[in-house]
N, C-alpha and C positions, 0 to 999 in steps of 0.2 A: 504494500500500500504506500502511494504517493504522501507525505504529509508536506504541507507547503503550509511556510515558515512567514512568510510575510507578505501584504501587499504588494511590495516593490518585486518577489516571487511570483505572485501569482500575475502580473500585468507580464510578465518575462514568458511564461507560459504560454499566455494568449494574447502576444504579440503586439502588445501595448506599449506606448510608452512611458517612462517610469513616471508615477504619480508625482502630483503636486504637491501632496502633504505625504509624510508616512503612516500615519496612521489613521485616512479618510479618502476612499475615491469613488467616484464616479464611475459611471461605464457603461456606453451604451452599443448595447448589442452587436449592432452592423458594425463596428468596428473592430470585435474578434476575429481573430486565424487561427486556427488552432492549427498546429503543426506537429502535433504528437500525438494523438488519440489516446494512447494508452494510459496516458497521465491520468486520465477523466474518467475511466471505468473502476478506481479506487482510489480513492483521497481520502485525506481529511484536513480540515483545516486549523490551525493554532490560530488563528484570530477569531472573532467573531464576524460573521456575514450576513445583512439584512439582502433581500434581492427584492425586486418588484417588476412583474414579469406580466405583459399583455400579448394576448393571439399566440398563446404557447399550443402549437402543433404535438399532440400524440400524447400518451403517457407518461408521468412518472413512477418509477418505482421506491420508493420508501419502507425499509425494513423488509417483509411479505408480501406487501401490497402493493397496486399500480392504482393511481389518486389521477382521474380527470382534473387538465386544469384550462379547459379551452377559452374559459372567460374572465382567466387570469389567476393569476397568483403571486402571493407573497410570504419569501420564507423568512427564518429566522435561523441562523447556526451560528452555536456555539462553539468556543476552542474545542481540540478532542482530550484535549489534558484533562 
């Protein structure tokens, strides 16, 4: 499993460039690449991550379950410490 360690990490990732503040960013969609797939099918995060997410195509998986979220969603994650 991927753990990614900091903001200025994760925008490295997904081919951003490096934030404004270190510990606050932004980030709008279209402007992801992702360039490794692999990364993304296990993480975890050491920060905290609010996301707010519209016209999200297909399912998520969480824990057991696949959670519709066609008419939006917003998560909440905590560090994995």
């Amino acid at each position: 499993m991927k753990v990614i360690n900091s903001i200025s990490e994760k925008h490295r990732l997904l081919s951003l460039p490096e934030p404004l503040h270190p510990l606050i960013s932004m980030v709008h969609i279209a402007n992801i690449r992702v360039l490794d797939d692999s990364v993304w099918k296990h993480f975890s995060l050491d920060f905290y991550c609010i996301s707010l997410k519209r016209n999200v195509i297909g399912k998520m998986r969480y824990g057991q379950q696949y959670y519709d979220h066609t008419k939006g969603l917003m998560t909440f994650v905590a560090p994995s410490g």
